[in-house]
RODO-2510 file (C-alpha; in nm, 4 decimals, decimal comma):
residues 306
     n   res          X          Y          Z
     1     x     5,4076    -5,2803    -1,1779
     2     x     5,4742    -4,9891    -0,9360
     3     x     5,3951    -5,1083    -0,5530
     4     x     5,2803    -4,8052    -0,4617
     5     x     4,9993    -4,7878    -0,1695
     6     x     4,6971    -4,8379    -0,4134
     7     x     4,3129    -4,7505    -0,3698
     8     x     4,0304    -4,8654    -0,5573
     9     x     3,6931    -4,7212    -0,5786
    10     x     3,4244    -5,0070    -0,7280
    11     x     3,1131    -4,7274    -0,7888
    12     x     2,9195    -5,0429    -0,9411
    13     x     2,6117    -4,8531    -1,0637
    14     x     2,5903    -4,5846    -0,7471
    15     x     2,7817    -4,3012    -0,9154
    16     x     2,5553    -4,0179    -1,1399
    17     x     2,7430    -3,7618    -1,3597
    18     x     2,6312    -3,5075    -0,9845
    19     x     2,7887    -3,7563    -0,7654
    20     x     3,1077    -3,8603    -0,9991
    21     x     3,1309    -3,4419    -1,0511
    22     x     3,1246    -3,4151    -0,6464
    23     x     3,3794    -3,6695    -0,6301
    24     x     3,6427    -3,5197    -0,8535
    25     x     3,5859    -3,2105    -0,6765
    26     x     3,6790    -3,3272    -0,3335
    27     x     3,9315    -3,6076    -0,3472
    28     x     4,2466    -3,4719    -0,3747
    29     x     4,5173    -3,7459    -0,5422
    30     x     4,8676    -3,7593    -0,4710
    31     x     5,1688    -3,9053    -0,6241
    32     x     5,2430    -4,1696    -0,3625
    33     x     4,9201    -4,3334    -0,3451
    34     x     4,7686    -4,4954    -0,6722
    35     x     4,3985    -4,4076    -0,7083
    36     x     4,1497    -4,6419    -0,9628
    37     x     3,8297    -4,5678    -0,9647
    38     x     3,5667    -4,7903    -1,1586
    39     x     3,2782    -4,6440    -1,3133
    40     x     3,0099    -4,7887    -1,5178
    41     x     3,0512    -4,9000    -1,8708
    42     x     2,8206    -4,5057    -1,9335
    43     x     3,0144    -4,3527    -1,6645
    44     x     3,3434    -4,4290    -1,7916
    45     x     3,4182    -4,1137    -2,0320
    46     x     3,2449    -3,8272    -1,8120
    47     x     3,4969    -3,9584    -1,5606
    48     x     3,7684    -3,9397    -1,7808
    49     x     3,7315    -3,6283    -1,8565
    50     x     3,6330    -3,5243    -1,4968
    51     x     3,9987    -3,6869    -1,3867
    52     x     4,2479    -3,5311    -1,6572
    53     x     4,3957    -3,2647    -1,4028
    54     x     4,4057    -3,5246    -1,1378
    55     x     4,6326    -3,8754    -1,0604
    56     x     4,3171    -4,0688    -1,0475
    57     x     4,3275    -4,3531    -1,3397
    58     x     3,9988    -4,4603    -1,4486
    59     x     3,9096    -4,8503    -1,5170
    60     x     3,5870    -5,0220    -1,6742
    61     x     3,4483    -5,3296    -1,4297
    62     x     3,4021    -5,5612    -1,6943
    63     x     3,4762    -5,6179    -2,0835
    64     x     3,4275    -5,9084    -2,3411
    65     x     3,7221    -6,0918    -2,5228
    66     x     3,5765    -6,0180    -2,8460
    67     x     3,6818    -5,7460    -3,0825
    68     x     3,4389    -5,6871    -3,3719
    69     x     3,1243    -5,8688    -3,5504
    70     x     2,7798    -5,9842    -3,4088
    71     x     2,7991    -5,9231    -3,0298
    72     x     2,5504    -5,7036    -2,9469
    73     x     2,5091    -5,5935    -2,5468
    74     x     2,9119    -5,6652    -2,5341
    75     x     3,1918    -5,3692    -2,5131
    76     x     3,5121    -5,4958    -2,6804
    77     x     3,8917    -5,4000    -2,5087
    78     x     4,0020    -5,2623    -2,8681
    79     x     3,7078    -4,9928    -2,7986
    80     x     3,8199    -4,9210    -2,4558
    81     x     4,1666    -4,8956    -2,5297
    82     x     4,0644    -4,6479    -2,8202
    83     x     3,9753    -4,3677    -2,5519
    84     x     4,2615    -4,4761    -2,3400
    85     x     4,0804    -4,6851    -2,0850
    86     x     4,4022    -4,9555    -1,9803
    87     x     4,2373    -5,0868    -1,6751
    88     x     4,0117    -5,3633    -1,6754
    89     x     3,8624    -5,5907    -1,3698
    90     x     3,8288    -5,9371    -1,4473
    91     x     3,6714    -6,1973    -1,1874
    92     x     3,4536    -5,9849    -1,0038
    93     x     3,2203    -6,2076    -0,8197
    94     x     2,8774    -6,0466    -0,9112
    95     x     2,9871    -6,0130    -1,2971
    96     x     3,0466    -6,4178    -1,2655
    97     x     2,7151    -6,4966    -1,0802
    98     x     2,5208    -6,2446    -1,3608
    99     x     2,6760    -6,3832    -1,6524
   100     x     2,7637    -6,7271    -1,5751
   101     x     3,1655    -6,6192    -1,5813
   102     x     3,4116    -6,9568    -1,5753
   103     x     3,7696    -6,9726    -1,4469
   104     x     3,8061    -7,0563    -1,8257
   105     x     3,6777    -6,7142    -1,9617
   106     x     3,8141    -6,5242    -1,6562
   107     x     4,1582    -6,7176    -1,7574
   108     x     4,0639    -6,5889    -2,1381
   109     x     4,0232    -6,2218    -2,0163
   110     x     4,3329    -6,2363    -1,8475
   111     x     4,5532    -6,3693    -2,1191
   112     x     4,4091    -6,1649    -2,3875
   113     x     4,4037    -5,8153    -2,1713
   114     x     4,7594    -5,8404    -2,0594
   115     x     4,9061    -5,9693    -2,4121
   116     x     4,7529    -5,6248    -2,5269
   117     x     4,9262    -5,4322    -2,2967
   118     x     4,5593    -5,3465    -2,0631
   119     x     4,6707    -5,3536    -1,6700
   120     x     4,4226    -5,6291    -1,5253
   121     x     4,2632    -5,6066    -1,1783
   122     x     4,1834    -6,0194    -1,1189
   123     x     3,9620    -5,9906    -0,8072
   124     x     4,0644    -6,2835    -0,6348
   125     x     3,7348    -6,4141    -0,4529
   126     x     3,6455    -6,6795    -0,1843
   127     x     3,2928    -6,7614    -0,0722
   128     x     3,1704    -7,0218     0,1814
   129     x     3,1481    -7,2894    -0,0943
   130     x     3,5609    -7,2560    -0,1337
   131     x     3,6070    -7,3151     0,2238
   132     x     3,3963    -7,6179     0,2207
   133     x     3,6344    -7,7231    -0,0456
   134     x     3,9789    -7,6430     0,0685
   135     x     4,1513    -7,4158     0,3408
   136     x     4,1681    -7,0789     0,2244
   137     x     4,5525    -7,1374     0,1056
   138     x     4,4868    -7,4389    -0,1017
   139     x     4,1777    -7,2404    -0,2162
   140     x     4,3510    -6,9259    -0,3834
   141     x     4,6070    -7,1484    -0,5039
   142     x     4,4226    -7,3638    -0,7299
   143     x     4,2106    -7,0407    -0,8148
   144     x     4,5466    -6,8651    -0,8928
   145     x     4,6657    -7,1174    -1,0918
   146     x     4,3531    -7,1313    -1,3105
   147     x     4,3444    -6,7852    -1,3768
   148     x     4,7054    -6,7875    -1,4707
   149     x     4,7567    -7,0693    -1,6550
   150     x     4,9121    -7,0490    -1,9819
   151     x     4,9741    -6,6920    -1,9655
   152     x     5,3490    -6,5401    -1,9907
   153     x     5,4375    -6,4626    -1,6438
   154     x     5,6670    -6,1369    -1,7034
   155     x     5,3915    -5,9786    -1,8509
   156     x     5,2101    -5,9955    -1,4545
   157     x     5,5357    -5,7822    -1,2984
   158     x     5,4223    -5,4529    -1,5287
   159     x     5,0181    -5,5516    -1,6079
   160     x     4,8329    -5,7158    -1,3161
   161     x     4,6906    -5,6535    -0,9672
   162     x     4,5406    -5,9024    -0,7511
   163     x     4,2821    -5,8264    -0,4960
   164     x     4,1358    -6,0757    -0,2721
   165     x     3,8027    -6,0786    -0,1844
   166     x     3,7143    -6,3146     0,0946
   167     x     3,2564    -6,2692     0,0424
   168     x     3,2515    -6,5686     0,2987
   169     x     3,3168    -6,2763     0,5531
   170     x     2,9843    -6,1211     0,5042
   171     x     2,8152    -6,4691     0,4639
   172     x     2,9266    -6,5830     0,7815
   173     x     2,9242    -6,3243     0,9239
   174     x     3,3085    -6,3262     1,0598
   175     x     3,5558    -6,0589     1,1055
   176     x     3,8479    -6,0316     0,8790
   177     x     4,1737    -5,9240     1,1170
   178     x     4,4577    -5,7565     0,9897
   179     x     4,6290    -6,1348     1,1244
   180     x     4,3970    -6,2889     0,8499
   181     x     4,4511    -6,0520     0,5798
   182     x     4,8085    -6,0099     0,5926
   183     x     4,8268    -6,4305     0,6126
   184     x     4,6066    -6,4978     0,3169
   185     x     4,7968    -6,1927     0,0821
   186     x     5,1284    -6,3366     0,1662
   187     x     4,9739    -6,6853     0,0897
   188     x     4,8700    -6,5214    -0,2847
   189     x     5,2944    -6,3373    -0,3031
   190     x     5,4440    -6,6785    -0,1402
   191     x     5,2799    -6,8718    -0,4422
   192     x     5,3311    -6,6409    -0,7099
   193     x     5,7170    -6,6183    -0,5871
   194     x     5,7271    -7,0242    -0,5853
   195     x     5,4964    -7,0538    -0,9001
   196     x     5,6964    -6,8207    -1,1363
   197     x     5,9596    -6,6266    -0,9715
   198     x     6,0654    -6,4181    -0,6524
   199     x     6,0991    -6,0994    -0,9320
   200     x     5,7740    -6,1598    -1,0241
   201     x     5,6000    -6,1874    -0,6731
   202     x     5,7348    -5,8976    -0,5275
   203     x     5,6634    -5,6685    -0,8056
   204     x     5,2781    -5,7366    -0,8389
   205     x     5,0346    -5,5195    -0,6221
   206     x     4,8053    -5,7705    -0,4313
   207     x     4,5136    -5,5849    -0,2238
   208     x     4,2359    -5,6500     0,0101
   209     x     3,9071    -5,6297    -0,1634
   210     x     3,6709    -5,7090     0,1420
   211     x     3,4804    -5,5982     0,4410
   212     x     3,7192    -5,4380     0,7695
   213     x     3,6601    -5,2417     1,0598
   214     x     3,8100    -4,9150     1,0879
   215     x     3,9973    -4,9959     1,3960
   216     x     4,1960    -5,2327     1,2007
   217     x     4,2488    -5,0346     0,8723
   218     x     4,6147    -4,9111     0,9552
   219     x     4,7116    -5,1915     1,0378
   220     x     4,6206    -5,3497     0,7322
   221     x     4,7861    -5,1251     0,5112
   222     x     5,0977    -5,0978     0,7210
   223     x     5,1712    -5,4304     0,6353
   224     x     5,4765    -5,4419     0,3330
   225     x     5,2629    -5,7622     0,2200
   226     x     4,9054    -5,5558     0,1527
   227     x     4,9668    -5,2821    -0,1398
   228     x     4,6010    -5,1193    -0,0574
   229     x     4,2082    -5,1740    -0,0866
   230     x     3,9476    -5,2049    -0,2838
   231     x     3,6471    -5,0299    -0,1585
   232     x     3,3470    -5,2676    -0,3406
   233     x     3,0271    -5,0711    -0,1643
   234     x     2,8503    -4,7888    -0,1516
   235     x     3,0754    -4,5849     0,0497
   236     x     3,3302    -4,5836    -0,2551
   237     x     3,1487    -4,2813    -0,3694
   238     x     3,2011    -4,0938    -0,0845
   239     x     3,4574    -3,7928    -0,1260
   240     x     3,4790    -3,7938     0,2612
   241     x     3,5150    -4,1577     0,3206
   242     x     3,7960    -4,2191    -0,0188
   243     x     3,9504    -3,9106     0,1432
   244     x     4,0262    -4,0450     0,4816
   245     x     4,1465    -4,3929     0,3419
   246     x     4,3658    -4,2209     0,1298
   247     x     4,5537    -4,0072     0,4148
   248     x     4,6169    -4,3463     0,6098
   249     x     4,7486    -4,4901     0,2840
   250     x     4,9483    -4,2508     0,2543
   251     x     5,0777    -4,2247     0,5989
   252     x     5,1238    -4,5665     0,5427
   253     x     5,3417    -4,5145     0,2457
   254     x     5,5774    -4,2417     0,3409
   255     x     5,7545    -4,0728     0,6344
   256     x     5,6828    -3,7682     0,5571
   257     x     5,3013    -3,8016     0,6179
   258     x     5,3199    -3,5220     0,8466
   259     x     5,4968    -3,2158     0,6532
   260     x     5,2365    -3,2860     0,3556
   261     x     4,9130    -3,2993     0,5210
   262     x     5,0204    -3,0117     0,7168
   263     x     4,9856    -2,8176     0,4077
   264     x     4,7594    -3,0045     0,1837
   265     x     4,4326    -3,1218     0,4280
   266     x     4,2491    -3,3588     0,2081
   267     x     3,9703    -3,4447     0,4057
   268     x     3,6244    -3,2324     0,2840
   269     x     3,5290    -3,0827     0,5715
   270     x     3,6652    -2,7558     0,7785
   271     x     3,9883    -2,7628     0,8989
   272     x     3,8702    -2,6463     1,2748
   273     x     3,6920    -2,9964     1,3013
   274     x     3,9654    -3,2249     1,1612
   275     x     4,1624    -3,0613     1,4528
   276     x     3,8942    -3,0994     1,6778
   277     x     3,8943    -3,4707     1,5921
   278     x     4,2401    -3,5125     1,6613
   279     x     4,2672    -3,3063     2,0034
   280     x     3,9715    -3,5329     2,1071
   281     x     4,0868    -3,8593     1,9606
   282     x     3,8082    -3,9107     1,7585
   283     x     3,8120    -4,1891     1,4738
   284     x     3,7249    -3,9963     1,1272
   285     x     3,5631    -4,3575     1,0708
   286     x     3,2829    -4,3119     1,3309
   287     x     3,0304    -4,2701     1,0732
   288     x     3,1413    -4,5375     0,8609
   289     x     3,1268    -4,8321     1,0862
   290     x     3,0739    -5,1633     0,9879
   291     x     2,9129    -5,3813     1,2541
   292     x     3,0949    -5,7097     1,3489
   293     x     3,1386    -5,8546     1,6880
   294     x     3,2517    -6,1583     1,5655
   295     x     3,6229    -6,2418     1,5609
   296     x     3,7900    -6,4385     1,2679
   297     x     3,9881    -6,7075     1,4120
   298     x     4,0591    -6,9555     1,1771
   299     x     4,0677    -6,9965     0,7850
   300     x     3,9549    -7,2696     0,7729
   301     x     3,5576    -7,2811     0,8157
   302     x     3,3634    -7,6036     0,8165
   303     x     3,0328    -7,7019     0,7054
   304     x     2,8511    -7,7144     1,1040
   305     x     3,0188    -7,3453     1,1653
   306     x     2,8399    -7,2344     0,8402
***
């Protein structure tokens, strides 16, 4: 799969035809960052249609294994692949919590989608429990290899992303630095390259699915080892907020950052104040804080700390 700088937008059930319109409207997509955003299951055809003049790909947060017969509530892949949907999420933590989810299904999900040619985004997720457990390597290793197993590994180089979603970080209340991130991703490549190949590992986009502060955003993403994000709250609606992660992705992504966003501003709102911001050195973030005093010093968490 292509290793471009990659952003996904989780809209859960916070987007309305007004707000998915607005969105469309004011996000500008380029070709050097990949933009997914993820709709609900009624939202995923208005946006569709709202996205066909744009490089934004669309993708459904959840789908059954099932095809046809007796399953009613359930939204078969065939059907989604029908109006072109070829994204899928599998693993999200709050789909396994709501419908009782196993490795063993998630494993299912994965096998099936990618056999049928549907790119899979495996959220890769780690709460307190996991820590109690293992360290956080040993932990997305043996969660890796569950999700994985059995499956034909050249079909992950073209089909799947990976993001990893560390909830323990809001549960503890800890602060994910770009140290931490980049160590954990390259623990996920590291044991895909060992696992199955080096090919194979370097070829499959692995993100960062969970909370950061906006001081340490471009650092993230200027690591080779972290491919993007995945913004999972409600700020993944936000034109304005999508808008400013995607510039730093981009800068992050190409030199010549500069020459195009002298030309094409992305960022909805007046260009006098985006150059006010910069002659002032003001964060574009500032309204989009997230509030953590707490540094993350070690992975590996025990059972007094928590």
């Amino acid at each position: 799969m292509d290793r471009r700088k990659k952003l996904i937008a989780n809209w859960k059930l916070n987007a309305d035809y007004v707000s998915m319109k607005k969105f469309f409207d004011n996000v500008s997509s380029n070709e050097d960052v990949d933009l997914v955003v993820v709709p609900s299951l009624l939202g995923i055809l208005p946006a569709m249609n709202l996205s066909r003049n744009k490089q934004i790909n669309v993708a459904a947060q959840n789908c059954g294994i099932v095809t046809v017969g007796n399953h009613t509530g359930d939204t078969s892949w065939i059907e989604l692949k029908d109006y072109n949907i070829r994204n899928i999420m599998v693993g999200h933590p709050e789909v396994c919590k709501a419908f009782g989810e196993s490795d063993i299904l998630i494993n299912k999900k994965v096998k099936t989608f990618l056999e049928n040619e549907i790119n899979v985004i495996l959220v890769l997720s780690e709460d307190r429990t996991d820590l109690l457990k293992d360290s956080t390597k040993e932990s997305l290793k043996l969660k890796l290899k569950k999700y994985l197993s059995g499956i034909d590994p050249t079909l992950f180089a073209n089909h799947l992303t990976i993001v990893y979603k560390p909830t323990f970080i809001g549960e503890v209340g800890v602060r994910a630095t770009p140290e931490f991130v980049v160590g954990a991703i390259t623990t996920i490549r590291n044991f895909i390259r060992e696992e199955y190949s080096f090919y194979i590992g370097n070829n499959i986009p692995i993100l960062f699915g969970g909370e950061f502060l906006s001081e340490d955003f471009e650092e993230i993403v200027n690591s080779n080892h972290v491919d993007g994000v995945m913004i999972d709250n409600e700020k993944s609606t936000s034109p304005k907020y999508i808008s400013i992660l995607m510039k730093y992705l981009y800068k992050a992504s190409t030199e010549t950052y500069q020459k195009f966003y002298e030309n094409n501003l992305i960022i909805d709102e007046p260009l006098e104040i985006e150059g006010q911001r910069q002659q002032i050195n003001i964060s574009p973030f500032e309204d989009y804080e997230i509030d953590s005093d707490i540094y993350f010093k070690d992975i590996d968490i025990s059972e007094e700390e928590i």
